[in-house]
C-alpha positions, -999 to +999 in steps of 0.1 A: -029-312-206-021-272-204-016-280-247-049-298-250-069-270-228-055-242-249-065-262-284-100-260-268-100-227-260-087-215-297-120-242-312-140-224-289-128-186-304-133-198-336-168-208-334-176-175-322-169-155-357-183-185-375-220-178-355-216-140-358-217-144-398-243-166-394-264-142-377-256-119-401-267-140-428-301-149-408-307-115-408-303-098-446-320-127-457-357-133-459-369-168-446-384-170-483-350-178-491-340-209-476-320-220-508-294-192-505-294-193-466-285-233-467-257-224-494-246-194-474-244-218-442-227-245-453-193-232-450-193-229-416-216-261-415-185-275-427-163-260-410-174-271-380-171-306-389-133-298-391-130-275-357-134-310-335-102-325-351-081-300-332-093-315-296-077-350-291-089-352-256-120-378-248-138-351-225-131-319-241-131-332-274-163-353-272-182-326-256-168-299-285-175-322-311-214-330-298-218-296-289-207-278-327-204-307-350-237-325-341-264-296-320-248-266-337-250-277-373-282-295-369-299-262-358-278-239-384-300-261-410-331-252-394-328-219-396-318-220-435-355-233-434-367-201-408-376-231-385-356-241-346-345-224-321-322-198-337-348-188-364-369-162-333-365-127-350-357-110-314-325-131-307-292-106-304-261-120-310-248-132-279-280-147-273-277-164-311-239-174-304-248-190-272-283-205-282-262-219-315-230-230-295-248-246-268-273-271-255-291-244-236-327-226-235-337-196-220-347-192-185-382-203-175-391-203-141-418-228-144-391-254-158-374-254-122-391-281-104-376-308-129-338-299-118-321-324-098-308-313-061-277-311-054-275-346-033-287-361-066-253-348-085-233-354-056-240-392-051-234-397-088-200-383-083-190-403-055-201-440-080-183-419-100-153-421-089-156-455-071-159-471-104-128-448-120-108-462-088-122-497-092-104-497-121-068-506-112-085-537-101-096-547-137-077-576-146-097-592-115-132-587-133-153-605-155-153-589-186-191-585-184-190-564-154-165-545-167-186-538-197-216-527-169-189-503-150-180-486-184-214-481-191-220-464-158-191-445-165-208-433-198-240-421-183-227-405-150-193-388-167-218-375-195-247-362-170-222-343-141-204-327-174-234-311-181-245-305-146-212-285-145-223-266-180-259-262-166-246-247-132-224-221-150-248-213-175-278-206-149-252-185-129-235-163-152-262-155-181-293-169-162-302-196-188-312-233-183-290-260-196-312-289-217-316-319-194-293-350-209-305-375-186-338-386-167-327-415-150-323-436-177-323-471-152-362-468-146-369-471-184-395-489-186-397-495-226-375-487-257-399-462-266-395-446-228-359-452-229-347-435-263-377-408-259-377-394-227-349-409-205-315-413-228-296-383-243-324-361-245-311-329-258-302-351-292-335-367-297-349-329-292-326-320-324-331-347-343-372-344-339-372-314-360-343-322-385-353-358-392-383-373-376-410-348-387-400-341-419-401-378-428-435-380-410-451-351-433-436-373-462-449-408-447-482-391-439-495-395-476-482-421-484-494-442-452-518-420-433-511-410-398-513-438-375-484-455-396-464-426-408-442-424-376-427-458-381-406-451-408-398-420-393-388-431-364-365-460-382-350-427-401-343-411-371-321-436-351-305-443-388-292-407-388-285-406-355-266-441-361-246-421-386-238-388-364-224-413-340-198-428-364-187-394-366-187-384-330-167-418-325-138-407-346-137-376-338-128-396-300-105-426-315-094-410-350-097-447-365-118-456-397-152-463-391-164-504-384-206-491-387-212-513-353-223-481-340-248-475-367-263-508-368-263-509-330-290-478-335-304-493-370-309-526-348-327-503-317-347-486-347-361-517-357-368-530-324-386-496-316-405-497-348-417-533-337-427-521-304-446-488-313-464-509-345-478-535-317-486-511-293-507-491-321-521-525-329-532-538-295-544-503-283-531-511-253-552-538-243-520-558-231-487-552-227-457-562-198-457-549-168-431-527-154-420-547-134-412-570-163-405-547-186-383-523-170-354-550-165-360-563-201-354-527-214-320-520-198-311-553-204-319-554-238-296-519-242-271-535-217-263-564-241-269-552-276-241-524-266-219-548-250-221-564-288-221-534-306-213-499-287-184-506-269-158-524-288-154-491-308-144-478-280-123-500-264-105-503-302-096-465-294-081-474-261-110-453-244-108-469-211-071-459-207-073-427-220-098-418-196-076-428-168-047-408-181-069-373-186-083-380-148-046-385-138-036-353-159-063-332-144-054-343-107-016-340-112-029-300-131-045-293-096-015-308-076+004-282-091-016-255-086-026-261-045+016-261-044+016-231-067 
């Protein structure tokens, strides 16, 4: 584990040059000049495809790799074009490097009311870990439930990580982390689901990136009350596609594509749904109490077909186990220490 921690460290240190020379290059070059900016960038655009491979471990390397190869490189495009969050002509560097590196904004008081309490993060932690511990009884579940526990797992592991980033970044530099999650179980529609509730801080990347400029190409070709159709298809087809990659980066096995037609599948769904509600103006539609169910249902079992046996193929579920048992036995060692 002490091996794994220091590769992270040394990904982390390199990133920090890499974003320094970007800055440099956002700043001798005029926005006019987006050609030569994106040719300038796309060394260390692809360079920071490579920096994940270095971090075998599920928690530090999935976060690294979502954090630099997916956020970081999707906003170093932007600002070839002068556009996202790095493009502001008052940043300074740290504030670049740390803008760049991570999911974070900058502090705004009137943004406070949405965080969760405390209580909220600390009953999380506790399912947490009663599904981890549930665990040594697997051979006694259906493999259904087991599918329903791992997807818990997902969700809760992915939401206290970035409570912990959030908490550290609001105390050290007094900047707000991105929310991931807004209780994703009360969805009460794909559309609610994917676009408010469900890994938010990459459906606010990929707006820019993907969805609107396919819109403003849509636009004349279908007018505006169609254009976002294919754009939202587009989007989850990327996003399909960045999710291949995040999933090597975790199992280091060739890709199967169930991931990207698990989101090309959702896509289409979402398309479907968004094209009838245009069409009935919302003169009738489920109820939430109907609808909420179907929703996480309707995630539930197209993953169980298509987003987890990646991940069990990569031995996921017992690698998990052993980096919880690595981290306990770290801090063992250290309370004796």
């Amino acid at each position: 584990m002490e091996g794994e921690i220091l590769n992270y460290v040394k990904a982390w240190l390199q990133v920090i040059p890499s974003l320094s020379y970007c800055f440099l290059i956002a700043k001798l070059l005029p926005p006019s000049s987006s050609s030569l900016r994106l040719f300038l960038l796309l060394p260390v655009v692809c360079f920071f495809l490579y920096l994940p491979l270095n971090v075998h471990s599920l928690h530090l390397g999935g976060t690294f790799a979502f954090f630099i190869a997916w956020l970081a490189n999707f906003k170093l495009f932007l600002l070839a074009f002068n556009k996202g969050p790095l493009s502001h002509p008052s940043l300074s560097l740290p504030r670049f490097i740390l803008l760049a590196s991570l999911p974070i904004k900058f502090h705004d008081n009137q943004n406070q009311k949405g965080q969760k309490s405390p209580i909220n993060y600390a009953i999380k932690a506790l399912i947490l870990a009663a599904i981890v511990r549930s665990y040594e009884y697997k051979e006694h579940f259906h493999p259904k439930l087991l599918l329903t526990l791992y997807s818990f797992h997902i969700y809760l592991t992915l939401e206290i990580i970035l409570a912990v980033f959030a908490t550290m970044s609001r105390t050290l530099v007094g900047i707000e982390l991105e929310p991931q999650f807004n209780e994703p179980y009360l969805s009460s529609s794909l559309q609610d689901f994917w676009g408010r509730r469900w890994n938010l801080m990459a459906t606010g990347i990929l707006r820019p990136t993907v969805y609107r400029p396919t819109y403003s190409v849509f636009v004349l070709l279908m007018g505006r009350k169609w254009a976002s159709l294919p754009a939202v298809f587009a989007t989850f087809f990327v996003s399909g596609l960045v999710h291949e990659l995040m999933f090597y980066y975790l199992g280091r096995a060739r890709p199967t594509w169930e991931i990207t037609w698990f989101f090309v599948l959702h896509g289409l769904c979402l398309v479907v749904e968004i094209g009838l509600k245009k069409q009935l103006s919302g003169t009738v539609w489920l109820p939430r109490m109907v609808s909420g169910p179907f929703t996480v249902g309707f995630v539930l079992i197209t993953a169980f077909w298509l987003f987890f046996p990646q991940l069990l193929r990569c031995n996921a579920d017992q690698r998990v186990l052993q980096e919880y048992a690595a981290v306990i036995a770290c801090l063992e060692n250290v309370t004796v220490s």
